[in-house]
C-alpha positions as CSV (number, residue, x, y, z in Angstrom):
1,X,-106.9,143.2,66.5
2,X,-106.0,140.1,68.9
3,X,-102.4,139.6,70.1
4,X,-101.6,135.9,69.3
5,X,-98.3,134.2,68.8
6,X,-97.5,131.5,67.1
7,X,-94.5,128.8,68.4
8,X,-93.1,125.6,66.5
9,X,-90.0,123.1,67.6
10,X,-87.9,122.4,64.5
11,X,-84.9,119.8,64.3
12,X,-84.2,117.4,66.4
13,X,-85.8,117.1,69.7
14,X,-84.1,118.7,72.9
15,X,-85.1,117.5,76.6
16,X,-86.9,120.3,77.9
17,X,-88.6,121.6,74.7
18,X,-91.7,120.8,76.7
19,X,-90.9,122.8,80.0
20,X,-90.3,126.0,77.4
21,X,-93.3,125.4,75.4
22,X,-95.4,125.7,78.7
23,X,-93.8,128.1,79.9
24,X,-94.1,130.5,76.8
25,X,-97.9,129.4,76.3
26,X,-98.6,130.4,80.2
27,X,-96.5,133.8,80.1
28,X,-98.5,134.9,77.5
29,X,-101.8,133.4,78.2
30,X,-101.4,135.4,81.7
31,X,-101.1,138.7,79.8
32,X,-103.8,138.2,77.5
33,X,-102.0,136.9,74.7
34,X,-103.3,133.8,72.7
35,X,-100.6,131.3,71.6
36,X,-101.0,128.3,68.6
37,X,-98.5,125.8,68.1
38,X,-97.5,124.7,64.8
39,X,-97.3,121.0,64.3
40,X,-94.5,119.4,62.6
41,X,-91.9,122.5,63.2
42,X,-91.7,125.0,60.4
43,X,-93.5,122.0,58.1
44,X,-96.7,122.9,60.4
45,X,-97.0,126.5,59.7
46,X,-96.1,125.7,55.3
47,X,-98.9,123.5,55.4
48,X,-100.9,125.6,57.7
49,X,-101.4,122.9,60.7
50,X,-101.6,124.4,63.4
51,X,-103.5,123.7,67.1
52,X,-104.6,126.5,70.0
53,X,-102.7,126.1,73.5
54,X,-104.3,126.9,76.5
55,X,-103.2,126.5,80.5
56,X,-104.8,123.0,80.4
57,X,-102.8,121.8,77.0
58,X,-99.5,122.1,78.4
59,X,-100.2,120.8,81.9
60,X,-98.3,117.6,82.8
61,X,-96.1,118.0,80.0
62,X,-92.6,119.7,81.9
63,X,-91.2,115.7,82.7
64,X,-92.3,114.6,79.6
65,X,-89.5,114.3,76.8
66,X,-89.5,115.4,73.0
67,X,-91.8,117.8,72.2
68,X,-95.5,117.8,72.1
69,X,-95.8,119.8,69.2
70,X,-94.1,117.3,67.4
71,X,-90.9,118.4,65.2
72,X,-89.0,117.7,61.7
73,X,-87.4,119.6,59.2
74,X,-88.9,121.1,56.5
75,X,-87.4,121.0,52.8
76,X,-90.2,123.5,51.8
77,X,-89.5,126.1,54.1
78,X,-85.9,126.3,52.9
79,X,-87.1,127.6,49.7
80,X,-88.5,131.2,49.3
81,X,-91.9,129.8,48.1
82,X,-92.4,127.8,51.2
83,X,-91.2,130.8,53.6
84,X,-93.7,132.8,51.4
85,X,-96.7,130.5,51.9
86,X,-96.1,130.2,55.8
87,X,-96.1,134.2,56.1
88,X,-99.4,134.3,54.6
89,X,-100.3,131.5,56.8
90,X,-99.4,133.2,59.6
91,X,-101.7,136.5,58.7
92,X,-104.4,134.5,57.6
93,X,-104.3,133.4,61.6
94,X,-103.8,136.8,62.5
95,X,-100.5,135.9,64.2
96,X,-98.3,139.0,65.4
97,X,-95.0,137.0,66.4
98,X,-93.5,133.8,65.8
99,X,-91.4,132.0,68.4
100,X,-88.5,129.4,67.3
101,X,-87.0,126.5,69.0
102,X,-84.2,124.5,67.8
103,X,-80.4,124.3,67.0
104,X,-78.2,126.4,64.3
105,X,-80.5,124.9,61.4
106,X,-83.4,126.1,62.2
107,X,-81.8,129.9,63.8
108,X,-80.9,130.0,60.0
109,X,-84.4,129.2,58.9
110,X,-86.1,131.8,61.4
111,X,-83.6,134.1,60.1
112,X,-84.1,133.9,56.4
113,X,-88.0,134.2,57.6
114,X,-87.3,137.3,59.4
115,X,-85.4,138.8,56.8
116,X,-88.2,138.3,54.2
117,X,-91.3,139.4,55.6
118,X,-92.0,141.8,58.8
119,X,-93.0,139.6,61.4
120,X,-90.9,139.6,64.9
121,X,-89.4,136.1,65.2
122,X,-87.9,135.0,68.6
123,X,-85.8,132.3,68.9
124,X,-85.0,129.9,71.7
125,X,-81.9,127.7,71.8
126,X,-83.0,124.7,72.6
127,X,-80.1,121.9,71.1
128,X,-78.3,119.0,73.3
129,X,-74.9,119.9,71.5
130,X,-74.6,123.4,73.0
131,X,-73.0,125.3,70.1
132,X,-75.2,128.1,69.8
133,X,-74.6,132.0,69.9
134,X,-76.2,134.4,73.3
135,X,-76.4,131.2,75.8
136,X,-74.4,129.2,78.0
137,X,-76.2,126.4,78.4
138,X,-79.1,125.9,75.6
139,X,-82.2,124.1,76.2
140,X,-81.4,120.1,76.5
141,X,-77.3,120.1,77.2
142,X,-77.8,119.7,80.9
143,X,-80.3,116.8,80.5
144,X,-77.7,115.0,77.7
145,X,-74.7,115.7,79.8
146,X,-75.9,113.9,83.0
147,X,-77.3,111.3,81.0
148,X,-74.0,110.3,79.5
149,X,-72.1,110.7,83.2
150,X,-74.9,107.9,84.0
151,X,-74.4,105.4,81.5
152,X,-70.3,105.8,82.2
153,X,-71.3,105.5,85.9
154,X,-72.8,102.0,85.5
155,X,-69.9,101.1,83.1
156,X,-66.8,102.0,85.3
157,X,-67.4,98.9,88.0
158,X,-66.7,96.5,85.2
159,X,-64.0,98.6,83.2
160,X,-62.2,98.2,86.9
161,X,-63.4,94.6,87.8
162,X,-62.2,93.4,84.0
163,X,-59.5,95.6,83.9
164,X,-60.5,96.9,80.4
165,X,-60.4,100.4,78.5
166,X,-64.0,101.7,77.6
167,X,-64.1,104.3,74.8
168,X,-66.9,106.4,75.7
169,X,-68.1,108.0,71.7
170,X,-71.0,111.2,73.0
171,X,-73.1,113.6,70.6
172,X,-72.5,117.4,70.3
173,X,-71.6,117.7,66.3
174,X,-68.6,120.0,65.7
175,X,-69.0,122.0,69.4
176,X,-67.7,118.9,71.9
177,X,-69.3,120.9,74.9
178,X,-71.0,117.3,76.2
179,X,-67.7,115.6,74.9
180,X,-65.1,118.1,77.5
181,X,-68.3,118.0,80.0
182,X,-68.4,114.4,80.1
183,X,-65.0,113.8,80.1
184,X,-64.0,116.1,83.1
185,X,-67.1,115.5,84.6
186,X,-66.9,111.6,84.6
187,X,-62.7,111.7,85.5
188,X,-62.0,110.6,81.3
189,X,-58.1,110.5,80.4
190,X,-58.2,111.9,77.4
191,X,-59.8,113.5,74.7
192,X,-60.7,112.9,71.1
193,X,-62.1,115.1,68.7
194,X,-64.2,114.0,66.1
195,X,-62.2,111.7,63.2
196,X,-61.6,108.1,63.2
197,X,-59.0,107.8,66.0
198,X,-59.8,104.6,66.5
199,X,-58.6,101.1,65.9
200,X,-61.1,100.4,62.9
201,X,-61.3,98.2,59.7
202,X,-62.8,99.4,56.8
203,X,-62.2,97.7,53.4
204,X,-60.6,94.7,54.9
205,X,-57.4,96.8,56.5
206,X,-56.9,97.2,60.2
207,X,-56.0,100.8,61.5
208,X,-54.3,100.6,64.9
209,X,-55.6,103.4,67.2
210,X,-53.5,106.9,67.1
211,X,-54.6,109.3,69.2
212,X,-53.5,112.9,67.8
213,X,-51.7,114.3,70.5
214,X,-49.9,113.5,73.6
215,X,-48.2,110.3,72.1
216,X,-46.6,108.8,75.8
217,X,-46.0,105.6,76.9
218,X,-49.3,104.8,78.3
219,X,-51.0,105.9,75.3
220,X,-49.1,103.2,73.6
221,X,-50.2,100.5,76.3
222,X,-54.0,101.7,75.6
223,X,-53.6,101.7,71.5
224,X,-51.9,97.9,72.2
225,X,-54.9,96.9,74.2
226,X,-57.4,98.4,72.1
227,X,-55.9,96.4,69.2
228,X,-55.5,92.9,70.9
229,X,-59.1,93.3,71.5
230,X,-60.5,94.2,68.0
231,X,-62.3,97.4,69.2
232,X,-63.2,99.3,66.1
233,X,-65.7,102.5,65.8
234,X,-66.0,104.7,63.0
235,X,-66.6,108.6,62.5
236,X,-66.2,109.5,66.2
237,X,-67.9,113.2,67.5
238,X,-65.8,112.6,70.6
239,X,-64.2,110.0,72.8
240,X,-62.4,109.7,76.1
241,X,-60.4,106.9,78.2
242,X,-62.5,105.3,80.7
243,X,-60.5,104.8,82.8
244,X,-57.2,106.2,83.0
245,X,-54.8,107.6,85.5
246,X,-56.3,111.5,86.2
247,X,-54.8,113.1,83.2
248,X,-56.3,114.9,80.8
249,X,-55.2,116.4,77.3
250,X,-57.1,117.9,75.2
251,X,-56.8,117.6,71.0
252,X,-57.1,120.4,68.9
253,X,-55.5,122.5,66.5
254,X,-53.3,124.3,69.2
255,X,-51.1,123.4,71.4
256,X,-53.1,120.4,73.7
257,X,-53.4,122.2,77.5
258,X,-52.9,119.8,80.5
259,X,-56.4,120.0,82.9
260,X,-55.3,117.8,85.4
261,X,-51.7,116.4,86.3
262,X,-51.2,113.3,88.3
């Protein structure tokens, strides 16, 4: 019987993806193992679209962003039928393992898949926002942390020269690893969690900003400026001062610690 593996990214894309991909497809090709990918995440292996990987497939592809396999997310394999028909998919291939990149939503896919039918499943964390289980840094978070300092980088000469207050708003979902990363890493003020904590209009009112904790005078002085000039944003995952003198306060549902003190 031949050893062969199978290996799908599903969700959204993670810088990286590519790196693993090779790096799985080359393990195993060097201990005789043969390795397929699934196109189109766990849509590819429902539908039964799959393509071989050799050595030569996956060269030139670790600086290459996305994923070559391609990736989306599959409303069929959230149902028991779908799951069923990518099982028999996968022994009609005469696949022994299948191997799972992707964030929390597709860890619960694999696991449903596992817990239905007896076929290993390994995953790989591979998500820019960090927030899963067994990893400290998943596939992607370094690449979307560095990214961010960048852009706040390039924007800090003018928030100086034009004396202004950028509000820096950063991915991550409900975890707000890149948002304390960026922010300590890139010298923010202060920290938002997700929520509209920002001067906004919606339906014709104005909302002056209110950040939730650490109400001080300069707080005040930014929440002034930020209404004078009309800034608005909705639905924030996570904002910071940029810049600010070098405190930092985090918001949360405990009491906010104090990182730095000036």
């Amino acid at each position: 019987m031949p050893r062969r593996l199978a290996i799908l990214t599903a969700g959204g894309d993670a810088p990286g993806m590519n790196a693993a991909i090779r790096a799985v497809v080359r393990t195993a090709n060097g201990a005789g193992i043969e390795v397929i990918g699934a196109r189109g995440g766990f849509a590819g292996v429902v539908y039964g679209d799959f393509m071989p990987l050799t050595n030569r497939s996956v060269s030139n592809v670790i600086q290459q962003g996305g994923t070559l396999l391609e990736t989306s997310r599959s409303a069929e394999f959230s149902t028991v039928g779908g799951r069923a028909r990518a099982a028999e998919n996968l022994r009609y291939r005469a696949v022994n393992g299948l191997i799972v990149l992707g964030g929390d939503g597709s860890l619960a896919a694999a696991r449903a898949f596992a817990s239905e039918h007896p076929m290993p499943v390994m995953f790989i964390p591979a998500t820019i926002d960090n927030d899963m289980p067994g990893t400290d840094n998943s596939i992607g978070f370094d690449t979307a942390v560095n990214t961010a300092l960048e852009a706040i980088d390039r924007i800090r000469d003018t928030a100086f020269a034009s004396e202004r207050l950028f509000f820096v708003e950063v991915m991550g979902r409900d975890s707000g690893f890149i948002a304390i990363s960026v922010a300590i890493g890139g010298g923010g003020a202060r920290l938002y969690r997700s929520g509209p904590v920002l001067a906004h209009r919606r339906r014709g009112r104005q909302h002056r900003l209110r950040p939730l904790r650490g109400r001080r005078r300069r707080s005040a002085q930014a929440r002034s400026k930020a209404h004078r000039s009309g800034l608005h944003a909705l639905d924030l995952t996570a904002s910071a001062f940029f810049p600010l003198p070098p405190k930092f306060v985090l918001s949360g549902t405990k009491p906010a610690p104090t990182l730095f003190s000036s």
